[in-house]
LOROTOR-574849 format. One record per residue (C-alpha): residue in three letters; x, y, z. Coordinates in nm, 4 decimals, padded with zeros to 6 digits, always signed. Each point is the difference from the previous one (the first is absolute). Last residue first. Example, Ala and Ser with C-alpha at 12.3 -4.5 7.8 and 13.67 -1.06 7.14 Angstrom:
<"SER" <+01.3670 -00.1060 +00.7140>>;
<"ALA" <-00.1370 -00.3440 +00.0660>>;
END
This chain:
<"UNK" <-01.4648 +09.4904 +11.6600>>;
<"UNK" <-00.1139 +00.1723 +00.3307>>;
<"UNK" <-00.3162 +00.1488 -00.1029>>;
<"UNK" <-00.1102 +00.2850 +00.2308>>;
<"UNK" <-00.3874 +00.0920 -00.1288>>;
<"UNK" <-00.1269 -00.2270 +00.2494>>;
<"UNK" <+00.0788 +00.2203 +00.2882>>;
<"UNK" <-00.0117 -00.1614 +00.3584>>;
<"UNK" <+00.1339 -00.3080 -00.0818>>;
<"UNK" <+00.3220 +00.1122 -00.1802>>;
<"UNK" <+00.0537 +00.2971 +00.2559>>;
<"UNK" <-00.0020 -00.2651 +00.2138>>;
<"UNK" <+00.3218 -00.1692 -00.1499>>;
<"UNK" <+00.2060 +00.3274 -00.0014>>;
<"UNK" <-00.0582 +00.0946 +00.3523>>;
<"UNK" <+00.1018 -00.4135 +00.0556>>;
<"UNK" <+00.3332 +00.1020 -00.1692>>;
<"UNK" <+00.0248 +00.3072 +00.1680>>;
<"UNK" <-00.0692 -00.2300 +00.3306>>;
<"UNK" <+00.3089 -00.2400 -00.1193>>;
<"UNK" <+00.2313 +00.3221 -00.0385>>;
<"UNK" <-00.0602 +00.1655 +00.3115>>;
<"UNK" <-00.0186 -00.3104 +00.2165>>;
<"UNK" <+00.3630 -00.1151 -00.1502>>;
<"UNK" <+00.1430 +00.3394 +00.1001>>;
<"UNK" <-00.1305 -00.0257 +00.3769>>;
<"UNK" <+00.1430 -00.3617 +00.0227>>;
<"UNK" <+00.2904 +00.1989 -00.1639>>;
<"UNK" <+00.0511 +00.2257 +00.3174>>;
<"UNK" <-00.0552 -00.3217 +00.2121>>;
<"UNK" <+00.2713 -00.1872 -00.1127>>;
<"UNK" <+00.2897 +00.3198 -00.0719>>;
<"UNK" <-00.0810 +00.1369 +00.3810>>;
<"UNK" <+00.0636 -00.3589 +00.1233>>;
<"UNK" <+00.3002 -00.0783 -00.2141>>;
<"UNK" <+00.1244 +00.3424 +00.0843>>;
<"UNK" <-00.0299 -00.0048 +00.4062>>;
<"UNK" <+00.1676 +00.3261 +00.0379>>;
<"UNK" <-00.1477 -00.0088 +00.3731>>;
<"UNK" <-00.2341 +00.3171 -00.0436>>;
<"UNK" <-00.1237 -00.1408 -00.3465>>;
<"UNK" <-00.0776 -00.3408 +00.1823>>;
<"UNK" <-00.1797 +00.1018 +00.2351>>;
<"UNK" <-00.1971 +00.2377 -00.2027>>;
<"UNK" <-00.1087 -00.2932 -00.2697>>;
<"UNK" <-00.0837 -00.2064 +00.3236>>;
<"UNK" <-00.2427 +00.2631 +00.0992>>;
<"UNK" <-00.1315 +00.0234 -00.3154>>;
<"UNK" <-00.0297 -00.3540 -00.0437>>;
<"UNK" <-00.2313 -00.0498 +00.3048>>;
<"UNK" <+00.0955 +00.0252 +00.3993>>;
<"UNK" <-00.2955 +00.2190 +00.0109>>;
<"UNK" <+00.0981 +00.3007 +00.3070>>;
<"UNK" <-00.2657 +00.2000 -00.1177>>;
<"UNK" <+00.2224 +00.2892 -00.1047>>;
<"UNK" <+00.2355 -00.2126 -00.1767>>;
<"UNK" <-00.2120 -00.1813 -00.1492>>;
<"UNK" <-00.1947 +00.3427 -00.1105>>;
<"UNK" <+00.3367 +00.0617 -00.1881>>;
<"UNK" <+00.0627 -00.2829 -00.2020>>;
<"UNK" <-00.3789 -00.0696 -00.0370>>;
<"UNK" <+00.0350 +00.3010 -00.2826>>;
<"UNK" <+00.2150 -00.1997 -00.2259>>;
<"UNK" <-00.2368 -00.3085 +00.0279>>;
<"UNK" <-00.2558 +00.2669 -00.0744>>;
<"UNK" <+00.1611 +00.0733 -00.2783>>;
<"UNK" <+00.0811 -00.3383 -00.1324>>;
<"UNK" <-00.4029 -00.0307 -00.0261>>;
<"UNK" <-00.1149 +00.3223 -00.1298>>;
<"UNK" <+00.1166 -00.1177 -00.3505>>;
<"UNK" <-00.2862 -00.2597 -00.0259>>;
<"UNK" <-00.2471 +00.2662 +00.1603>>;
<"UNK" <+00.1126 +00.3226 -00.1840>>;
<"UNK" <+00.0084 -00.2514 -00.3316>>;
<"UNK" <-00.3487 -00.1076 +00.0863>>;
<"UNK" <-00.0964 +00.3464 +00.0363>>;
<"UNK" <+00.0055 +00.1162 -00.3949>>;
<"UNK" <-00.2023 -00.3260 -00.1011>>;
<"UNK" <-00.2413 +00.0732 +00.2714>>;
<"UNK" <-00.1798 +00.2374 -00.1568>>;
<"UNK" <-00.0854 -00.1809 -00.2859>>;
<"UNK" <-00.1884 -00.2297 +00.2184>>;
<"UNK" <-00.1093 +00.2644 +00.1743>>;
<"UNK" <-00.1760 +00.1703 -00.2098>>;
<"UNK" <-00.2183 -00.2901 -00.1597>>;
<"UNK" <-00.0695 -00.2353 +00.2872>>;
<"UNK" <-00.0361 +00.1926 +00.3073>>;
<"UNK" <-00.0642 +00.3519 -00.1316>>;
<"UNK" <-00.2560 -00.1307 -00.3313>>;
<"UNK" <-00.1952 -00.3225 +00.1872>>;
<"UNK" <-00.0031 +00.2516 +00.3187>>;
<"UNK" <-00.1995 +00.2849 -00.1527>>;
<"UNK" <-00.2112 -00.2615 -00.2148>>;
<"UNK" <+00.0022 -00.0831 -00.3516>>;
<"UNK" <-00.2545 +00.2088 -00.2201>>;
<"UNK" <+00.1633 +00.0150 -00.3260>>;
<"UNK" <+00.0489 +00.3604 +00.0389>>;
<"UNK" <+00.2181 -00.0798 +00.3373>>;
<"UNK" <+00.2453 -00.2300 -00.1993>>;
<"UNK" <+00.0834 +00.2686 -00.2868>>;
<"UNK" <+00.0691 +00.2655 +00.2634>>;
<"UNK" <+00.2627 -00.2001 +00.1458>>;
<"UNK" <+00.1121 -00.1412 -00.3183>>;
<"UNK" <+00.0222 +00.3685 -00.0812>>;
<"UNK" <+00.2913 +00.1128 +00.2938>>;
<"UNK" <-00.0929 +00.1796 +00.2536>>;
<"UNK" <+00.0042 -00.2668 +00.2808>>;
<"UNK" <+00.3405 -00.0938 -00.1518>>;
<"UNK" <+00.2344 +00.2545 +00.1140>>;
<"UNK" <-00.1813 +00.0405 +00.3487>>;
<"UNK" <+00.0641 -00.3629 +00.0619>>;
<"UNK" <+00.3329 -00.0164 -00.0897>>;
<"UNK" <+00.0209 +00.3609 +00.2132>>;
<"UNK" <-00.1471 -00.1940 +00.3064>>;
<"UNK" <+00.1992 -00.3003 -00.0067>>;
<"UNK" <+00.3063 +00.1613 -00.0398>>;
<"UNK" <-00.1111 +00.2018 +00.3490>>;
<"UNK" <-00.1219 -00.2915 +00.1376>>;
<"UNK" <+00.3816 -00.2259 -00.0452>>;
<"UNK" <+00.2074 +00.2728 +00.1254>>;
<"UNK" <-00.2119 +00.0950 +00.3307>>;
<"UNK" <-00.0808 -00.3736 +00.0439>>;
<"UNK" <+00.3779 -00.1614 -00.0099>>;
<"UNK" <+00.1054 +00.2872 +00.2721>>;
<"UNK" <-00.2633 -00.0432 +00.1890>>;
<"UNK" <+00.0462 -00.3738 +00.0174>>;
<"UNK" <+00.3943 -00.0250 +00.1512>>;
<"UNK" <-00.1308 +00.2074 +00.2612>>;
<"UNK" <-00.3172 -00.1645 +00.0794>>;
<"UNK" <+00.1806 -00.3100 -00.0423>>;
<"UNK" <+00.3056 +00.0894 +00.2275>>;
<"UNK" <-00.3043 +00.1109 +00.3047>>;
<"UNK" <-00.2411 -00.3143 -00.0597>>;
<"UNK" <+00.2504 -00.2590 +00.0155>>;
<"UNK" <+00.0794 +00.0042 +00.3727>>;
<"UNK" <-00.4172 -00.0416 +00.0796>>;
<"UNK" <-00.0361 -00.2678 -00.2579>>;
<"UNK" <+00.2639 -00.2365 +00.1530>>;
<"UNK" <-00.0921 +00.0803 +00.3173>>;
<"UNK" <-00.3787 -00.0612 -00.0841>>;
<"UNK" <+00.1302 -00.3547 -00.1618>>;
<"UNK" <+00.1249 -00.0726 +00.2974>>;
<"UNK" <-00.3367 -00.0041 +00.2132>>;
<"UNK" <-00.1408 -00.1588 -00.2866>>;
<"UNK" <+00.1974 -00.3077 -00.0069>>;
<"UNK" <+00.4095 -00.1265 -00.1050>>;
<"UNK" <+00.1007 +00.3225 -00.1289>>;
<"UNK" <+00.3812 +00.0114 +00.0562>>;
<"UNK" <+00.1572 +00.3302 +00.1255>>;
<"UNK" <+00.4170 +00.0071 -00.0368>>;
<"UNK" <-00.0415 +00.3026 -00.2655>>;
<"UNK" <-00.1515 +00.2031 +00.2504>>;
<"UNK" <-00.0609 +00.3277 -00.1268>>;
<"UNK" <+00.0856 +00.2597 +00.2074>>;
<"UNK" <-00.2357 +00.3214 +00.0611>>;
<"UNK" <-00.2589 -00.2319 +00.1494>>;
<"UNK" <-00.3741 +00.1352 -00.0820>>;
<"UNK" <-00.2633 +00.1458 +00.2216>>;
<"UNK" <+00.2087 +00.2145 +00.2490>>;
<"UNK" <-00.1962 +00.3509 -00.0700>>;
<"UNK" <+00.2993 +00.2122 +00.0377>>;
<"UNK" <+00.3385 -00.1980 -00.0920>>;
<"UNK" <-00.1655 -00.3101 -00.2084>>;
<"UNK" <-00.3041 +00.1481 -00.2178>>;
<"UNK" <+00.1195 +00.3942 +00.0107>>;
<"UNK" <+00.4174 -00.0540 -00.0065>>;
<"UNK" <+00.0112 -00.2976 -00.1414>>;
<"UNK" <-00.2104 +00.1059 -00.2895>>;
<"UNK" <+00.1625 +00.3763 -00.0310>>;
<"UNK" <+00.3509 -00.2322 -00.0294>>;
<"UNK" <-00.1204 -00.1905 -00.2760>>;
<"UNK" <-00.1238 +00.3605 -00.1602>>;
<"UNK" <+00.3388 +00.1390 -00.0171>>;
<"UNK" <+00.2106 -00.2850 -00.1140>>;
<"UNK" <-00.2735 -00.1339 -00.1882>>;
<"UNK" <+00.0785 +00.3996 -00.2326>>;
<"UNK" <-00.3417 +00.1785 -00.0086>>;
<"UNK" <-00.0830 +00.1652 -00.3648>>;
<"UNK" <-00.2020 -00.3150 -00.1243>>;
<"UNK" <-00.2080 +00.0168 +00.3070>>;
<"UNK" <-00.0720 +00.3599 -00.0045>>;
<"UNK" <-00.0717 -00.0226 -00.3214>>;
<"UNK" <-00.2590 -00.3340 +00.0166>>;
<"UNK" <-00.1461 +00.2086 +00.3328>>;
<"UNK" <-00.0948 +00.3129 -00.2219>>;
<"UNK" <-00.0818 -00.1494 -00.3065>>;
<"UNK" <-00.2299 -00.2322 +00.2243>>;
<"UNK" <-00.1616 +00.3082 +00.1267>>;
<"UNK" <-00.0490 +00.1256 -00.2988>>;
<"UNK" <-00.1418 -00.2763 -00.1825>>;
<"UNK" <-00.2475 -00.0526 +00.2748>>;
<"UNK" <-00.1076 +00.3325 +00.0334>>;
<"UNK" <-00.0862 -00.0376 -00.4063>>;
<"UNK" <+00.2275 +00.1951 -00.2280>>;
<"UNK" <+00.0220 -00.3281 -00.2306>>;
<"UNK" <-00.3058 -00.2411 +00.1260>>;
<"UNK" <+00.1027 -00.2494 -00.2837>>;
<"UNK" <+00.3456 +00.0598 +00.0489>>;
<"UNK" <+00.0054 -00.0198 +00.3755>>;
<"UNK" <-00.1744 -00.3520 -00.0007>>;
<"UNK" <+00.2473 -00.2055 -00.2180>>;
<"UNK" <+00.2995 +00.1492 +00.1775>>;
<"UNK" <-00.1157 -00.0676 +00.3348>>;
<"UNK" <-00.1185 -00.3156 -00.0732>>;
<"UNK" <+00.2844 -00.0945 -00.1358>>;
<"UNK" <+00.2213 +00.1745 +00.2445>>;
<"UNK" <-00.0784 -00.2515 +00.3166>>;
<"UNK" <+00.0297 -00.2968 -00.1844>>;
<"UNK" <+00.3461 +00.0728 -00.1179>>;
<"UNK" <+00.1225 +00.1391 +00.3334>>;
<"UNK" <-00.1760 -00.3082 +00.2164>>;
<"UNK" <+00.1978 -00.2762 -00.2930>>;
<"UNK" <+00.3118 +00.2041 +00.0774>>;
<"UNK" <+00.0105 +00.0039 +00.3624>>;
<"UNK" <-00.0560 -00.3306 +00.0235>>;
<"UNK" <+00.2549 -00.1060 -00.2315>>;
<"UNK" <+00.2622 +00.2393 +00.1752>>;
<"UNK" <-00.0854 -00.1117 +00.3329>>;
<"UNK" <+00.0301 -00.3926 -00.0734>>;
<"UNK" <+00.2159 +00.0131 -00.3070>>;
<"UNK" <+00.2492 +00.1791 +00.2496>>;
<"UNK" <-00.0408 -00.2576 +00.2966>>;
<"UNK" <+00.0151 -00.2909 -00.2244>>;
<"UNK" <+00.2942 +00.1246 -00.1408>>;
<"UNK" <+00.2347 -00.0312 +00.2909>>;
<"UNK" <+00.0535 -00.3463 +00.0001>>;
<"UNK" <+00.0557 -00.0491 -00.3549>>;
<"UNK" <+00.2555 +00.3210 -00.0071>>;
<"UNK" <+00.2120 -00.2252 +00.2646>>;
<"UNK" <+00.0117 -00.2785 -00.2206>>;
<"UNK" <+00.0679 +00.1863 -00.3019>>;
<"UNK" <+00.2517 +00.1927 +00.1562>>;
<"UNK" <+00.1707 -00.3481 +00.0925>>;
<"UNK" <+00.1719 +00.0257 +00.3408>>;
<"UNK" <+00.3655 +00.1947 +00.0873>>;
<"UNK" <-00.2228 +00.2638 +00.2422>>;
<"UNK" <+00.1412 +00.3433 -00.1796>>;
<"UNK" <+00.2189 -00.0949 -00.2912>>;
<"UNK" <-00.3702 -00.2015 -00.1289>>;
<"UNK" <+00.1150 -00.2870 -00.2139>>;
<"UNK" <-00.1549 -00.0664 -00.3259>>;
<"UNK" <+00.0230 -00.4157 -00.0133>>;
<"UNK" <+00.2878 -00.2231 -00.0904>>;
<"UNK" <-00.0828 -00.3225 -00.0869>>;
<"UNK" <+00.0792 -00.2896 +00.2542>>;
<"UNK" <-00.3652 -00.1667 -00.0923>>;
<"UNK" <-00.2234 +00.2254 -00.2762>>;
<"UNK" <-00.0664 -00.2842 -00.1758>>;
<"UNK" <-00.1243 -00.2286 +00.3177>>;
<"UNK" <-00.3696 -00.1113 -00.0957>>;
<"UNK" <-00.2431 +00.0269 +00.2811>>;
<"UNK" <-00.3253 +00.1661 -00.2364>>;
<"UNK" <-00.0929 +00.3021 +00.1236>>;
<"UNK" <+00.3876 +00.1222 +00.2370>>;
<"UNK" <+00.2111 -00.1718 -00.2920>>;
<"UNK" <-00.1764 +00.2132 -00.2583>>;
<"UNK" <+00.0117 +00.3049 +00.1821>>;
<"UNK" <+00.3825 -00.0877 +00.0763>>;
<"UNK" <+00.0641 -00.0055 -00.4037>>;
<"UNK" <-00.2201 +00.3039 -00.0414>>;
<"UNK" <+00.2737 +00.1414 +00.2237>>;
<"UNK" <+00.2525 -00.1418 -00.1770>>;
<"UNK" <-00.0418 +00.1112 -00.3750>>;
<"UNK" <-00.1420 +00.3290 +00.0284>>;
<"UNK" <+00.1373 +00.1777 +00.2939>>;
<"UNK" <+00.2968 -00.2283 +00.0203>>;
<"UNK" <+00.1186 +00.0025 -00.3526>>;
<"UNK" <-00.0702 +00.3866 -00.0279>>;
<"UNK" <+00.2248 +00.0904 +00.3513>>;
<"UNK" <+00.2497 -00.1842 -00.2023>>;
<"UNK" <+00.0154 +00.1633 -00.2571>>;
<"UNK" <+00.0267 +00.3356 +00.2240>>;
<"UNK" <+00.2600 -00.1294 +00.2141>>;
<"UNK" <+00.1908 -00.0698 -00.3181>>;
<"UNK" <-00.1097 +00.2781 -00.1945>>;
<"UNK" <+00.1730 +00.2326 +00.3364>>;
<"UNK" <+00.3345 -00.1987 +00.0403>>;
<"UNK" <+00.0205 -00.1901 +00.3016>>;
<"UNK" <+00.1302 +00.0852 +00.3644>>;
<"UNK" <-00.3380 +00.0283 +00.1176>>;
<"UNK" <-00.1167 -00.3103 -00.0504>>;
<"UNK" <-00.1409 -00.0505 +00.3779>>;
<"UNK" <+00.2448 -00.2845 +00.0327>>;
<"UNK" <+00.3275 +00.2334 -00.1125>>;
<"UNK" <-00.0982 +00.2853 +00.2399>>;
<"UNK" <-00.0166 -00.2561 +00.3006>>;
<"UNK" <+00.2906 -00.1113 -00.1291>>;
<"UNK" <+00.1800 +00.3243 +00.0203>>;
<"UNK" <-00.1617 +00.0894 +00.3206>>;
<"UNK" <+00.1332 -00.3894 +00.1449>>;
<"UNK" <+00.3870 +00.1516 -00.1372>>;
<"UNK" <-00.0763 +00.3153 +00.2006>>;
<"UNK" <-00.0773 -00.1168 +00.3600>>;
<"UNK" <-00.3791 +00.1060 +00.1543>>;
<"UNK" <+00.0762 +00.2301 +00.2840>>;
<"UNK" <-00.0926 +00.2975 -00.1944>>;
<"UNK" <-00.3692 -00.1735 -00.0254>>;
<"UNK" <-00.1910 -00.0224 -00.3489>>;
<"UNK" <-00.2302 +00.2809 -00.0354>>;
<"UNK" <+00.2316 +00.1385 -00.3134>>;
<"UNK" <+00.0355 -00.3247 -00.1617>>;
<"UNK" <-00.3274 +00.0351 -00.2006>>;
<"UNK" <+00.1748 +00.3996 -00.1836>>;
<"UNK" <-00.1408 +00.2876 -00.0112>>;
<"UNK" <-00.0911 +00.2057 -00.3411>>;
<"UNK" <-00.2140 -00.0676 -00.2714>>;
<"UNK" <+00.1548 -00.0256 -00.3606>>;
<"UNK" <-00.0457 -00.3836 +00.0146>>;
<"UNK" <-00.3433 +00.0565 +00.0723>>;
<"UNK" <-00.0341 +00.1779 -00.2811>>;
<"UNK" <+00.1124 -00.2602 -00.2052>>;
<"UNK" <-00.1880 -00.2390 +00.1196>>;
<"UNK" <-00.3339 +00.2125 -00.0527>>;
<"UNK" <+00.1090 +00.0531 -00.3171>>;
<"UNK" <+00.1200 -00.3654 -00.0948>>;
<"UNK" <-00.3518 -00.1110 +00.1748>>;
<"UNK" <-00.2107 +00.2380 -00.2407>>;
<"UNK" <+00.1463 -00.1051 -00.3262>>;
<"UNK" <-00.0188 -00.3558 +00.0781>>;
<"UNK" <-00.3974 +00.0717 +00.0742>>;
<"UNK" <-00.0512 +00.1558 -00.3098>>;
<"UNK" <+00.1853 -00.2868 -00.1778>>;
<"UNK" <-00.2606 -00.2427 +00.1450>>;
<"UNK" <-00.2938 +00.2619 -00.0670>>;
<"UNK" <+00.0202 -00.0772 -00.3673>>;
<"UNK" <-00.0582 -00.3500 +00.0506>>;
<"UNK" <-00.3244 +00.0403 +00.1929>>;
<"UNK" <-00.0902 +00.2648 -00.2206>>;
<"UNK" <+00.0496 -00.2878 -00.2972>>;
<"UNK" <-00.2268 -00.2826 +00.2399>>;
<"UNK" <-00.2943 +00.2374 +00.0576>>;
<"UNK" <-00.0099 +00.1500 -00.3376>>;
<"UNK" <-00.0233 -00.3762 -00.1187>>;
<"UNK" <-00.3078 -00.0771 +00.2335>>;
<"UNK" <-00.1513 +00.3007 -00.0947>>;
END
């Protein structure tokens, strides 16, 4: 496994070439230009340099090689400097935002924390959620509890967060007053008085961010169960005697869950996609509202950063998809 690891690894490094040229070049085809917010009163010649420091004057495989040397060579350069005090990134030229003139990475660092925190959150509630709802409404299949969570996993999976974020505010924060409709993203938790705030303005983007994650992940859950619950090994276990909850727990859904783990493993860019727009909603002052800044002030370097962040998640969580299915199914050899 170890050498499957280390050639998909490989592999994915042209993959992820492949991916920032498009997105570069499609954000070269965008329209709008950085200079247009720059004051009328602002003289000509200090426009042109202006245009000449940001790069913009320069030939498109230029600014796009050199968008590569920075992304991969000097910013793990200034990571290195920042853990262990060495100075090889000093008086190198970082990935400039067009829109604040600071590091992107340096601005994407501070705003992450409040993305992994809501997103991650959400995520681990969705996934834990649908197991069990998944597991339990294929064995009672046609039961009142299957049904009804058929009914609310559809009804979940069919709501857009941009509609059901705004329901939340509207019922918890607008007409009962229970939970803040703006998330804070100044609030420390320093004791238990501000750790309630800090639970109290998560609840409403995680709830949001979670039905979404639960709805998709139960109902795979369900039909991977339902597929295998008939199969013979199934049938085969419960002759020999082994208990009701030695053959679901252990047998079924073990195979079960080779199907789901590549729902869960893949579900994780996607919800990163999908905290774009409940950010917005809720006021988070994460990566997706930064990614939206930036798009709405031409802010390429920004827009091209993040956008492959999202790319590189997508192909190292296929990889890890890949991995499980490894550990989860014996009969997968890797060799």
């Amino acid at each position: 496994m170890l050498t499957y690891t280390i050639r998909r690894l490989i592999l994915s490094v042209p993959t992820l070439l492949f991916i920032a040229l498009v997105i570069f070049l499609l954000l070269e085809l965008a329209p709008g230009d950085p200079m247009a917010q720059v004051p009328l009163t602002v003289p000509p010649e200090v426009k042109a340099q202006m245009r000449k420091a940001l790069g913009l004057g320069e030939p498109t495989h230029i600014r796009f090689g050199k968008w590569l040397w920075q992304f991969f060579v000097v910013e793990p350069m200034v990571l290195t400097d920042h853990l262990f005090g060495t100075e090889f990134a000093a008086e190198k030229q970082r990935v400039i935002s067009w829109q604040t003139r600071s590091p992107v990475m340096d601005i994407v660092v501070q705003r992450m924390p409040q993305t992994i925190w809501v997103v991650a959150m959400a995520y681990v509630v969705g996934v834990l959620i649908a197991l069990p709802i998944g597991i339990y409404s294929a064995y009672r299949q046609y039961s009142m509890f299957d049904q009804v969570g058929t009914f609310v996993t559809m009804v979940g999976y069919s709501v857009p967060p941009f509609f059901s974020g705004v329901l939340v505010i509207v019922i918890f924060s607008v007409q009962l007053g229970w939970l803040p409709s703006i998330y804070d993203t100044t609030h420390r938790v320093v004791d238990w008085e501000t750790f309630v705030v800090q639970l109290k303005q998560m609840v409403m983007p995680v709830m949001v961010l979670a039905l979404q994650t639960t709805a998709q992940i139960s109902r795979f859950m369900r039909a991977s169960m339902l597929d295998n619950l008939n199969q013979d090994y199934v049938r085969t276990a419960r002759a020999k005697g082994l208990s009701e909850r030695i053959v679901v727990m252990v047998h079924v859904l073990r195979n079960s869950m080779i199907p789901v783990i590549t729902v869960i493993a893949l579900g994780v860019p996607q919800i990163f996609g999908g905290a774009i727009i409940t950010e917005q909603i809720f006021k988070v002052n994460g990566l997706g509202q930064l990614l939206i800044t930036a798009i709405q002030a031409n802010d390429l370097p920004m827009v091209q950063t993040v956008t492959f962040m999202l790319a590189v998640l997508i192909v190292l969580f296929n990889i890890v998809a890949d991995l499980l299915y490894g550990l989860l199914d014996p009969r997968i050899r890797y060799d």
